[in-house]
RODO-2510 file (C-alpha; in nm, 4 decimals, decimal comma):
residues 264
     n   res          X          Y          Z
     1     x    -0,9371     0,9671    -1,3207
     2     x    -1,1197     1,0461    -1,0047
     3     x    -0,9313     0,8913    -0,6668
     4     x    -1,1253     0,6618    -0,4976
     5     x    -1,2225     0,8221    -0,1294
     6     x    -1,0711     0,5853     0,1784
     7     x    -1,3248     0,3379     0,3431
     8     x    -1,4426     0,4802     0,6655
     9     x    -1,2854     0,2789     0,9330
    10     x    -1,5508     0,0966     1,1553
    11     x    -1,6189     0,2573     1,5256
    12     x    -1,4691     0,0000     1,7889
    13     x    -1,7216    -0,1103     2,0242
    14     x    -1,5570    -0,0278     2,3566
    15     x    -1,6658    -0,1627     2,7212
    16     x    -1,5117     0,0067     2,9994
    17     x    -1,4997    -0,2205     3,3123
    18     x    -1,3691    -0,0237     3,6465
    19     x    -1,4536    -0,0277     4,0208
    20     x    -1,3659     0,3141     4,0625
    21     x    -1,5875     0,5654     3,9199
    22     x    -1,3300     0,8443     3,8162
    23     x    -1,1231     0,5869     3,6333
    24     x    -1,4300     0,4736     3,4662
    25     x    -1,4831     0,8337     3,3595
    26     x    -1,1649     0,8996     3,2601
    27     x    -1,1329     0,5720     2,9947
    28     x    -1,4782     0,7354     2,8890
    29     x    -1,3394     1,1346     2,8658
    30     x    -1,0165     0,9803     2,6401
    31     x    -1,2247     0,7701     2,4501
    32     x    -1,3610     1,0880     2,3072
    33     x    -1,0189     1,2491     2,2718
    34     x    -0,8524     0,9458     2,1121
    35     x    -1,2016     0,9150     1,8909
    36     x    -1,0336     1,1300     1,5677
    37     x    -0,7835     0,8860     1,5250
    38     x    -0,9306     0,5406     1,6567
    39     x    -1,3299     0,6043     1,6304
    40     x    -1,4885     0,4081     1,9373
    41     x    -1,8519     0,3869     2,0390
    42     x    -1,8675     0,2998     2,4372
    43     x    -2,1216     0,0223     2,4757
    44     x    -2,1336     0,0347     2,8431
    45     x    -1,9209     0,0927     3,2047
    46     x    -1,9720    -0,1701     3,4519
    47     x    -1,7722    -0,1821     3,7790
    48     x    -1,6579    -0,5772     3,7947
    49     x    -1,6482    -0,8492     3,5787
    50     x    -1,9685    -0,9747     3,6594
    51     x    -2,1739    -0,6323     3,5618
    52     x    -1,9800    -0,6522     3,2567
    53     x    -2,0332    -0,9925     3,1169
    54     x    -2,4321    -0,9021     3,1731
    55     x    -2,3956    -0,6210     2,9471
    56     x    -2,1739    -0,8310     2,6892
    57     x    -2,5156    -1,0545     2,6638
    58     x    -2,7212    -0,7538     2,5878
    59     x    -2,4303    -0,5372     2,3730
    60     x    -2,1691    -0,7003     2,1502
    61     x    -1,8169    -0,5407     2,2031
    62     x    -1,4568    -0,5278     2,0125
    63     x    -1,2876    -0,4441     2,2819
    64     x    -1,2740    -0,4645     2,6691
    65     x    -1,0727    -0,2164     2,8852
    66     x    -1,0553    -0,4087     3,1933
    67     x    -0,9118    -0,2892     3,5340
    68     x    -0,7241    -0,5941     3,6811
    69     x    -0,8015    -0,5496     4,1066
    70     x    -1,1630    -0,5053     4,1268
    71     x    -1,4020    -0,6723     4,3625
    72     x    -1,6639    -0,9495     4,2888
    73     x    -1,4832    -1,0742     3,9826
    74     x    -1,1283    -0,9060     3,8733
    75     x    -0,9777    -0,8340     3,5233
    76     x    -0,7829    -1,1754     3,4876
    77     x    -1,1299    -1,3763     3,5801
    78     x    -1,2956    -1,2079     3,3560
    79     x    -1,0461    -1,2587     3,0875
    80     x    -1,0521    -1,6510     3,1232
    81     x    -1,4684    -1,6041     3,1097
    82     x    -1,4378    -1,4051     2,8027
    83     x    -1,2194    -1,6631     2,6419
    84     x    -1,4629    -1,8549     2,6162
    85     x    -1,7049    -1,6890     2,3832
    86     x    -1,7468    -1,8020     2,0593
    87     x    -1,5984    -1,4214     1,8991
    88     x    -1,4286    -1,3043     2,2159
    89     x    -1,3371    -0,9544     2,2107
    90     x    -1,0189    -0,7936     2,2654
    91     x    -0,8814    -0,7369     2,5685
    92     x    -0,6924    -0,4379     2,7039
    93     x    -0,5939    -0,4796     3,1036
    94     x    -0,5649    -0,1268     3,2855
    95     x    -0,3350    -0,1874     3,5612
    96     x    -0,1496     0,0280     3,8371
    97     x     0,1202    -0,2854     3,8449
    98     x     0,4912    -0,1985     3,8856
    99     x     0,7060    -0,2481     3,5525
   100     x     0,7612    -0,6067     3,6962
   101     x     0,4426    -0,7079     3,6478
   102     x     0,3987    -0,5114     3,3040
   103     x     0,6341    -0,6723     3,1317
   104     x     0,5233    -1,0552     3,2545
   105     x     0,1984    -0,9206     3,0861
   106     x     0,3775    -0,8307     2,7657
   107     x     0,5826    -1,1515     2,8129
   108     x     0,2130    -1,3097     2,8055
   109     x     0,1180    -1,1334     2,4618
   110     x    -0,1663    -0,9172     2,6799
   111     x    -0,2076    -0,5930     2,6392
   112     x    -0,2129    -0,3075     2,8996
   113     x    -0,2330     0,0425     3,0015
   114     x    -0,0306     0,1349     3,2831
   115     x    -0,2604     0,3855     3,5419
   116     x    -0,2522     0,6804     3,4904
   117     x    -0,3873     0,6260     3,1322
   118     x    -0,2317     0,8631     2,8341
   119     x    -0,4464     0,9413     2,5352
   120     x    -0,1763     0,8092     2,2975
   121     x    -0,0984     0,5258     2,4692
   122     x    -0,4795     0,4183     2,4538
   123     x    -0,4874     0,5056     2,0871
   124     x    -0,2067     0,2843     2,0291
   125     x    -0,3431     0,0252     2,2251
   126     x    -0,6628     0,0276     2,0350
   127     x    -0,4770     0,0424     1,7237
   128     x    -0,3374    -0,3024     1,8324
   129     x    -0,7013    -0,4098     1,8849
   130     x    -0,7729    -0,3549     1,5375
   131     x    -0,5202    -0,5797     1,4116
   132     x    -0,7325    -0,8516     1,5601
   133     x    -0,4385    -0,9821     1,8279
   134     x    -0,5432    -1,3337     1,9379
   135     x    -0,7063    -1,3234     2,3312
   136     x    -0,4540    -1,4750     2,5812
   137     x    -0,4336    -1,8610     2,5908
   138     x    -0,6109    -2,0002     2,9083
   139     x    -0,3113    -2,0898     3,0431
   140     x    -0,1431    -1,7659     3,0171
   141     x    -0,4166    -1,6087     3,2196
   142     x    -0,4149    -1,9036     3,4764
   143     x    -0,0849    -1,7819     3,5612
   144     x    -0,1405    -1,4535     3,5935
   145     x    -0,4351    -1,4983     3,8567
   146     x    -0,3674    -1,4053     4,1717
   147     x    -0,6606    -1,5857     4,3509
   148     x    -0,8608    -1,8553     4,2506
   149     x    -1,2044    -1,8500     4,0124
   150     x    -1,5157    -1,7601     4,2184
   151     x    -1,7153    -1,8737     3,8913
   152     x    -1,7191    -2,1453     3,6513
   153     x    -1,8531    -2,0030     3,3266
   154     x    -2,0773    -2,2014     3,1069
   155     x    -2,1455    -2,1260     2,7429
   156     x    -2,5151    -2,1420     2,6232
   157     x    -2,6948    -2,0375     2,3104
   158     x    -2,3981    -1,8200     2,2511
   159     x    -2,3606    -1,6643     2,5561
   160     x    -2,2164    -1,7087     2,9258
   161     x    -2,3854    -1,8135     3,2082
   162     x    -2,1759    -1,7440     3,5673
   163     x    -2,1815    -2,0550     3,8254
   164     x    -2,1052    -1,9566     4,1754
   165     x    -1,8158    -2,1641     4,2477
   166     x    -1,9429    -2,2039     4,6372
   167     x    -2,2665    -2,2986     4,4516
   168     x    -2,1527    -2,6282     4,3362
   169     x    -2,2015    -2,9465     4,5656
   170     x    -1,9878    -3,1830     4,3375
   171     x    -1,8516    -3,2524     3,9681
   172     x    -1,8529    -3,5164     3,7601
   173     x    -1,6539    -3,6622     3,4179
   174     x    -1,8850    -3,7535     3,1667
   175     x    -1,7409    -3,7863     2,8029
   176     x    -1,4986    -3,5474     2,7314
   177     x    -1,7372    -3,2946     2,9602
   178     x    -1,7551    -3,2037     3,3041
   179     x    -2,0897    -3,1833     3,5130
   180     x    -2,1225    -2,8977     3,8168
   181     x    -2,4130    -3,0011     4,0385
   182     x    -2,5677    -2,7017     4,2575
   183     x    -2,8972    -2,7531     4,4253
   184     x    -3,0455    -2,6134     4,1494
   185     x    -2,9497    -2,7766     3,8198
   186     x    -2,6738    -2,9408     3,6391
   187     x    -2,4215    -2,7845     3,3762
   188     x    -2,1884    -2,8452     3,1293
   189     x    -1,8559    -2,7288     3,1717
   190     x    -1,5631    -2,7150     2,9368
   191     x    -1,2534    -2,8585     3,1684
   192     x    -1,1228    -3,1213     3,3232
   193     x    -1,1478    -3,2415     3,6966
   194     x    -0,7699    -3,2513     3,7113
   195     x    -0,7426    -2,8752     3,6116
   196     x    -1,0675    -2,7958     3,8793
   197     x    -0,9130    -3,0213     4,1454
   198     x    -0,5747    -2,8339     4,1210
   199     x    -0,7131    -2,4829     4,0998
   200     x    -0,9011    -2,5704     4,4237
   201     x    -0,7625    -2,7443     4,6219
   202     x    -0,9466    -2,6631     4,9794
   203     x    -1,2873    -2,6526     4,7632
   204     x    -1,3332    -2,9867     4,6260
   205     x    -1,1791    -3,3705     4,7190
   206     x    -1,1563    -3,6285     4,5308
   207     x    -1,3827    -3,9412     4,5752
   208     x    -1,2649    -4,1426     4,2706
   209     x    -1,1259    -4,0710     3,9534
   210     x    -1,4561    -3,9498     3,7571
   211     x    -1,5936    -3,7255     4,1059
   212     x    -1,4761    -3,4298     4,3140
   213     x    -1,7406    -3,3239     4,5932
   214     x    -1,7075    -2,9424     4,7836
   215     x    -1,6129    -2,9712     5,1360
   216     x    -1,8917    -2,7633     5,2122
   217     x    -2,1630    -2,9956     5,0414
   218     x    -2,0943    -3,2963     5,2759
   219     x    -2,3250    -3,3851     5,5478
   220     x    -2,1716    -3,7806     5,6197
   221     x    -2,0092    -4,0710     5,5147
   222     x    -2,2322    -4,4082     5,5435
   223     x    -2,1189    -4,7711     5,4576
   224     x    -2,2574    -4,8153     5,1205
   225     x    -2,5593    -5,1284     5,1338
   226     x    -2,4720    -5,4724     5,0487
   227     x    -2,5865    -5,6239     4,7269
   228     x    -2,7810    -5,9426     4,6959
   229     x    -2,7367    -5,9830     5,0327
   230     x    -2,4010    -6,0771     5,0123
   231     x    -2,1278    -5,8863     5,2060
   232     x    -1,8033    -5,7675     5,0516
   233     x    -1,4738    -5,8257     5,2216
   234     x    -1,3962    -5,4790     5,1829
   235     x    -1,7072    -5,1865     5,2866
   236     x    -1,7473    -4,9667     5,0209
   237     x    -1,8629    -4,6109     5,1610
   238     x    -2,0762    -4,3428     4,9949
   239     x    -2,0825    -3,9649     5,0536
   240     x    -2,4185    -3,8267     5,1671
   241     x    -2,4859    -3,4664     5,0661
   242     x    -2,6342    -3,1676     5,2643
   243     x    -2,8974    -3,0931     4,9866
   244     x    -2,9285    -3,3364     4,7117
   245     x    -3,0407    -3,6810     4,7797
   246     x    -2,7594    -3,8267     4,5398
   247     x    -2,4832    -4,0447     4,7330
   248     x    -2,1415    -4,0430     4,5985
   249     x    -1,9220    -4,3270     4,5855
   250     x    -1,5631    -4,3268     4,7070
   251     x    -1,3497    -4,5534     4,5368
   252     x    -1,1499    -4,8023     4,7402
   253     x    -0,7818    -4,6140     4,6482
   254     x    -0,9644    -4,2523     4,7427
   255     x    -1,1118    -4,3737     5,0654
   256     x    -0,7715    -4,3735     5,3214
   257     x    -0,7403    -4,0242     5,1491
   258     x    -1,1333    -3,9123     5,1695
   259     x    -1,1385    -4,0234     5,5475
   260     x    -0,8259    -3,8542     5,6559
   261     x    -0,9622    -3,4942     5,4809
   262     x    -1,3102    -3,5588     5,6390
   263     x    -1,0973    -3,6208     5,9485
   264     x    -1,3131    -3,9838     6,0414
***
């Protein structure tokens, strides 16, 4: 009987994502060492998370080798962005942390390279990629961040669209969704106002229980208009916004806390 040759095992699909240039070039140059015994095709080399979730909507990737500091959007952001796609690929950070750090990220279940990157060490890694490890829960990576979101990421038509977080004037509960508002549109995001309202604190206040407006979106506070011409024993007030001709209602429990934050 004749053996039966081995399957060829599938190239990984590998995005490098680096601010630094000869780090980016160096994941590429041991990619190509590492490619006899882990084959790997490099789909692209962005420098933040932002240039690399544009190229994830133009190139499909396995696996991520994400640098951790970077500026614009860092490796843990873009981990909690990624986590949202409906095949999220795996995720490898590349990180100059101190062992401290290393090991809360193997505590976490997330892998890592430690800087300065080994060829065997990556091929191990990306043999641990192909074993399909789960992507770090959400709140795993929530407590690895060491700043707070500058996006919200919305998925549409199988992809993610980036909101500014500065970008949004306020957010609403609808359902079991949450709106953003910018100036520009409305979208649908995947959390709760509870999670947003602790995650950012100094962004967004609390008007009642189904609203949280951004600091920087209010213009004024005016006495809301009586109905039917009858006037309530209580004024109600209503938030007047900067760009948007909406007013938003505070709720009579919010209001002692709205008006001391809006110092009035």
């Amino acid at each position: 009987m004749t053996a039966t040759a081995p399957e060829a095992v599938a190239a990984l699909r590998v995005l490098v994502v680096d601010d630094e240039a000869p780090a980016r070039a160096r994941l590429r140059d041991l990619l190509g060492d590492v490619a006899g015994q882990q084959p790997n095709a490099i789909v692209g080399m962005a420098a933040n998370g932002v240039e690399a979730l544009r190229l994830l909507d133009a190139a499909a990737a396995d696996v991520v080798l994400a640098d951790i500091r970077m500026p614009v959007m860092d490796g843990v952001e873009l981990a909690r962005h990624l986590a949202r796609l409906p095949a999220p690929p795996a995720l490898v950070f590349v990180t100059a942390y101190d062992q401290y750090a290393v090991q809360a990220f193997e505590l976490a279940a997330v892998d890592y390279l430690l800087k300065p990157v080994r060829a065997q060490r990556l091929a191990a890694a990306l043999e641990r990629v192909r074993a399909r490890r789960a992507p770090p829960a959400a709140d795993v990576l929530a407590t690895l961040a060491t700043r707070a979101r500058r996006h919200f990421s919305v998925a549409e038509c199988g992809r993610i669209l980036l909101v500014p977080v500065a970008e949004v004037r306020y957010l609403r509960a609808e359902l079991k969704y949450v709106t953003a508002r910018t100036a520009a549109r409305e979208y649908v995001l995947d959390e709760s106002l509870v999670q947003i309202e602790q995650e950012f604190p100094r962004s967004f206040l609390r008007l009642h229980r189904n609203c949280l407006v951004a600091f920087a979106a209010v213009a004024g506070v005016e006495r809301a208009a009586e109905r039917d011409g009858q006037k309530e024993a209580e004024p109600r007030w209503e938030v007047l916004l900067r760009d948007l001709p909406e007013r938003l209602p505070v709720s009579r429990r919010q209001w002692p806390a709205v008006r001391q934050a809006l110092g009035l």
